[in-house]
TORRO-159254 format. One record per residue (C-alpha): residue in one letter; x, y, z. Coordinates in steps of 0.1 Angstrom, whole numbers, plus 5000, padded with zeros to 4 digits. Each point is the difference from the previous one (the first is absolute). Example, Ala and Ser with C-alpha at 12.3 -4.5 7.8 and 13.67 -1.06 7.14 Angstrom:
<pts>
A512349555078/S501450344993/
</pts>
This chain:
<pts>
X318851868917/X500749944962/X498150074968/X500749914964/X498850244970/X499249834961/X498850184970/X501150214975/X498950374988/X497649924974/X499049625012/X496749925012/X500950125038/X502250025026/X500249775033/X501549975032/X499749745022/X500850085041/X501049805025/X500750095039/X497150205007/X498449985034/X496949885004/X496850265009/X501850294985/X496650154983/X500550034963/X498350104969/X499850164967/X499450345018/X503549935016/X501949934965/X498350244972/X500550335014/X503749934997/X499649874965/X498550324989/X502550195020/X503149814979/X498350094969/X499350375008/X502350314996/X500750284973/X501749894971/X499049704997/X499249784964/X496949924984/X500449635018/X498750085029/X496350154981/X499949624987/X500849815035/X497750055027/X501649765025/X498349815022/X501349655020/X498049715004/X500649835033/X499949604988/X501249855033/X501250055035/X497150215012/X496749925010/X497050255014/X502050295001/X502649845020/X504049824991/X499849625010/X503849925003/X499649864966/X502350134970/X497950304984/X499849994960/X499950344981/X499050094967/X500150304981/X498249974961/X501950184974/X496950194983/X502750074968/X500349594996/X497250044977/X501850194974/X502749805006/X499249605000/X501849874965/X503350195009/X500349855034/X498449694994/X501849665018/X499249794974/X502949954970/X500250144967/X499150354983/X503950125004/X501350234995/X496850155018/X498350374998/X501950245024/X503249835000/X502950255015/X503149934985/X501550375003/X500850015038/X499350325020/X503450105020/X499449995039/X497549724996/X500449635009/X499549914962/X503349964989/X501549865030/X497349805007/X500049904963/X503749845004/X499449865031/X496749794988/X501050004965/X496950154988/X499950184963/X496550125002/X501050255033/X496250015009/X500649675017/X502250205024/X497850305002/X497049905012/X501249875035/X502250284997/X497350214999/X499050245031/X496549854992/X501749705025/X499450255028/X496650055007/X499849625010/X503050115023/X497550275014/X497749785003/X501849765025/X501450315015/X496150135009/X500149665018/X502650085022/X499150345005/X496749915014/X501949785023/X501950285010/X497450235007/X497649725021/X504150045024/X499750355001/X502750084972/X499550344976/X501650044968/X500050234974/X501650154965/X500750294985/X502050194968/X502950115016/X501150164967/X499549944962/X502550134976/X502050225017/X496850155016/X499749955040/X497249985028/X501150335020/X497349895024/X500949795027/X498249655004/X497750025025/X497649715008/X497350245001/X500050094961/X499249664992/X496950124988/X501850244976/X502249754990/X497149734990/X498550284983/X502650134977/X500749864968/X503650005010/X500249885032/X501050335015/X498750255024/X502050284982/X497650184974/X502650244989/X502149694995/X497249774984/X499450274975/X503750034990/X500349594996/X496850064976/X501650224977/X503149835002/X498349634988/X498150184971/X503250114987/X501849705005/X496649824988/X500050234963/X503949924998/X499349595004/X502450035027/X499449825037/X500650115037/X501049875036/X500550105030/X500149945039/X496849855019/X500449995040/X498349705018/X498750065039/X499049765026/X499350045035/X499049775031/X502149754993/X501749775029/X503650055015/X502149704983/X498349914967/X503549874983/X503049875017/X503750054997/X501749675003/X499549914962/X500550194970/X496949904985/X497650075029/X501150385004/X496850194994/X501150274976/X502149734976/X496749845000/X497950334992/X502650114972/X500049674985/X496250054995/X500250374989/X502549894973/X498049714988/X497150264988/X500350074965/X502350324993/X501750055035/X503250115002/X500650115035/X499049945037/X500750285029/X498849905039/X499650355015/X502550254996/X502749744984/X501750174976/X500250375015/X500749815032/X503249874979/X501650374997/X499150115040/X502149885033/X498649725017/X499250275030/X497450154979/X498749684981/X499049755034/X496750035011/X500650095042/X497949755023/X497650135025/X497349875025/X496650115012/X497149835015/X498949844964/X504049854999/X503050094977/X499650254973/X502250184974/X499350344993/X501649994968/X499949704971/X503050054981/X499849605002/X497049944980/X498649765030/X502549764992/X503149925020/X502349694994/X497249864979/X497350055027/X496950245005/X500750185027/X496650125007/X500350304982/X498650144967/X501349764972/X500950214971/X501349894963/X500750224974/X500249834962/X501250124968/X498449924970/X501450074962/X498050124972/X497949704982/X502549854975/X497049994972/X500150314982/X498050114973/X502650194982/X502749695001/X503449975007/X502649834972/X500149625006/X500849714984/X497449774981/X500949585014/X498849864973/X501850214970/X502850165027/X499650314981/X499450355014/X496550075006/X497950215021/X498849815034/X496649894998/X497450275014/X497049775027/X497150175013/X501750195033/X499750295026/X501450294997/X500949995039/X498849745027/X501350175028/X496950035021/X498549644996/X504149895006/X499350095036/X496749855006/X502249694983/X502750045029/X497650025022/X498649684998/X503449814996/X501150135031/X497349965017/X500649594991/X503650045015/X498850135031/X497149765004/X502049724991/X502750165031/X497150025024/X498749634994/X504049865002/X500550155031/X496149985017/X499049724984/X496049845006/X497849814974/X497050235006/X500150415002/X498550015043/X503349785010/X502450244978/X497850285012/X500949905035/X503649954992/X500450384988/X498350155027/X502049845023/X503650094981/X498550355002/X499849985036/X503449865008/X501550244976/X498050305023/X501549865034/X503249854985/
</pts>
């Protein structure tokens, strides 16, 4: 599978086009707007998510209720275009233009990406930069969740920490409830409450937060990945995705890096067998071994920095004048921690499904169906 993204922040929408997607796989808007109002959820966020109440519009690829093998079109409006329309307008003329950024915000793409392109007016830069590019990510990444869910595979998110301030309660597939429910994405009230306080006070100080989301998925099939080529080793491909999402700095499968201070006698996950086939009792791992799934639960840990748009600015440079100046201040989040996750979630989720459909293969979802189950049963008698 493949998908292209286009639009900018404050453009008239977003769209993705998909291509790869079995046919029959049943699909609809109930399938891709919960997870659009999931990304733009969370405490601490800005007042841009009161103005966008996202929704896609399924223009192609799908017809009653059901994928036809054809490439699937989605678009996402951008409700704030409205207010925007003369400043991002593609026809010539009216430069310099209204909301032109010319003092660049450090930790940002503008001035980099204002070299690299050439661009004085940095806004040119930062509205693909923009984490606004992600919710049409999510929105292909609902595709391939559904897919994964019509195979049996379970996935799920949650706020490992946020500044400093951890989860002390174990994930457990069984507070998914608790975790949809809170407005942090955590099962840990005591912790919730702390994170609250602590975003308030980071809020009044027009300061920003990160912090560490943990991404779960279970029932997936033994040998999604390969090891004979660098570029087809599972968890290269599953970092590489992580660290394409706006503001991630850092990818851990499993235990990795406490696993990188223990002996290897205490870091390898043992091998047993029972009736159902091989199992590990432990998942130091992460699922993944040699860039494969090896049947157990797959388990990536990401770290995200604080949003590098702050209200009270950091000294910067101005690119047209090259004096000192204060970097320019955009609408922002005080944290996006929680919806980061949901984010993950989804582009993972693509990884995967893109692993299952290069290994299974099948142009509709009964013949991959098939395919799975039968790998499942192999890897049970193997």
């Amino acid at each position: 599978m493949r998908y292209l993204t286009a639009g900018e922040s404050h453009g008239p929408q977003l769209t993705a086009i998909i291509e790869g997607v079995p046919s029959h796989l049943p699909l609809g808007k109930g399938d891709i707007d919960p997870w659009l109002r999931r990304r733009q959820g969370g405490y601490g966020r800005g007042r841009r998510m009161v103005i966008e109440t996202d929704e896609a519009q399924i223009l192609s690829g799908v017809r009653a209720g059901r994928t036809t093998g054809a490439p699937i079109t989605l678009a996402i409006e951008n409700r704030d275009h409205r207010n925007w329309t003369e400043i991002m307008s593609p026809e010539p003329g009216g430069e310099p233009r209204k909301k032109a950024l010319t003092d660049a915000r450090p930790g940002h793409a503008d001035l980099t990406g204002g070299i690299k392109y050439r661009h004085k007016d940095l806004r040119d830069v930062l509205e693909r930069a923009s984490a606004r590019e992600t919710a049409a990510r999510v929105a292909v990444g609902s595709v391939a969740l559904k897919l994964l869910s019509e195979l049996g595979v379970e996935g799920a998110n949650y706020v490992s920490s946020l500044a400093g301030i951890e989860t002390r309660q174990p994930f457990s597939w069984k507070a998914l409830e608790a975790i949809e429910e809170s407005d942090l994405r955590t099962p840990d009230a005591d912790a919730a409450a702390q994170m609250r306080e602590r975003i308030d006070r980071a809020k009044k100080d027009g300061d920003t937060l990160g912090g560490i989301l943990e991404v779960r998925f279970r029932g997936l099939p033994v040998g999604l990945g390969s090891f004979v080529h660098w570029d087809r080793k599972l968890d290269g491909r599953i970092a590489q995705a992580c660290l394409s999402v706006q503001a991630m700095k850092g990818v851990e499968i499993g235990r990795a890096f406490e696993n990188a201070v223990r002996p290897g006698s205490s870091v390898h996950d043992a091998v047993f067998r029972d009736e159902e086939g091989y199992r590990r009792e432990t998942n130091g791992a992460g699922g993944l071994e040699a860039g494969m799934t090896n049947g157990e639960e797959l388990i990536v840990r990401v770290a995200m920095k604080p949003i590098a748009t702050l209200m009270k600015p950091l000294p910067t440079v101005n690119v047209v004048t090259h004096e000192a100046s204060d970097a320019a201040r955009e609408r922002s989040d005080t944290t996006a921690v929680p919806a980061a996750g949901v984010i993950l979630q989804c582009v993972i989720g693509w990884v995967l499904a893109d692993a299952l459909l290069e290994k299974f293969g099948g142009d509709t979802l009964p013949e991959l169906q098939e395919r799975v189950d039968a790998a499942r049963a192999y890897a049970r008698t193997y």
